[in-house]
N, C-alpha and C positions, 0 to 999 in steps of 0.2 A: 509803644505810646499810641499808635496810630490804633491799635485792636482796642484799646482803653476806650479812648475819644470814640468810638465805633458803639460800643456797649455804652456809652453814659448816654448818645443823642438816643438810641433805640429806648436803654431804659425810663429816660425823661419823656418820652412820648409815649408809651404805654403807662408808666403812672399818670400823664393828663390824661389820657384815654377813659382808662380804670377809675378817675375820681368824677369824671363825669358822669359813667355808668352809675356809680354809686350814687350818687347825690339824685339821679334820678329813682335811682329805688328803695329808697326814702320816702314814707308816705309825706311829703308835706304837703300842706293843704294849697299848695300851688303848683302840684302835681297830681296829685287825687285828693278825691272830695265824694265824700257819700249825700254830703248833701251842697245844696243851691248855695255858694255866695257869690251873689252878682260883683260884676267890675264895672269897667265904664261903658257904659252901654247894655245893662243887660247881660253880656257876656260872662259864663261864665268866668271866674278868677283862673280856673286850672289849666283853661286854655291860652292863657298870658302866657303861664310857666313855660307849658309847651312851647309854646313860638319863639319866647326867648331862651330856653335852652337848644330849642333845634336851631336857629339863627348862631349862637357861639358853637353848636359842633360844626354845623357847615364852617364858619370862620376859623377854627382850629384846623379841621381838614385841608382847606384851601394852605393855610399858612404848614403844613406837615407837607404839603407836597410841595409848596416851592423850598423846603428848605431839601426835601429828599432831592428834586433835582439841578440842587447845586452840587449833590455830590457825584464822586466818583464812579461809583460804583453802581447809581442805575443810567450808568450811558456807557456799560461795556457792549451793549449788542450796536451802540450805536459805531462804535468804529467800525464791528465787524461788515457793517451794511456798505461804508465807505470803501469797503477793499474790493 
C-alpha cells in the first residue's frame, strides 16, 4: 500500500510537471509572437505569459517541496547526522 501511495505522489507531480512543459510549447500568442501586440503598457503580451507561467512554476515548486519534505524518506540522512 505504502509503494502505491509512493508512485501515485511521484506520478501526480510529474504529470503537473509535464503539462506545464507542454502548455508552454504551445505557440500561443501569449507565449510567442512573430509580431507586435502590445498589453498594458506597451509591453509586449508574450511577456505577461512568461511572468505568469514562470510565477506558478516557481509556486508549484515551492508547494512539491514542502510536500516532499513531509515525507519520510528524504530525512533518512537526517537521522544518520543525529547518531
Amino acid at each position: 500500500m505504502k509503494k502505491q501511495f509512493e508512485e501515485h505522489f511521484e506520478r501526480t507531480w510529474l504529470i503537473i510537471f509535464l503539462f506545464m512543459f507542454v502548455i508552454l510549447m504551445i505557440p500561443f500568442p501569449f507565449f510567442y509572437s512573430e509580431t507586435y501586440i502590445p498589453a498594458f503598457g506597451g509591453i509586449p503580451l508574450f511577456l505577461f505569459g512568461w511572468f505568469v507561467h514562470t510565477a506558478i512554476t516557481f509556486a508549484l515548486i515551492i508547494k512539491y517541496y514542502r510536500m516532499c519534505m513531509k515525507r519520510k524518506e528524504y530525512h533518512t540522512y537526517d537521522e544518520e547526522e543525529k547518531k
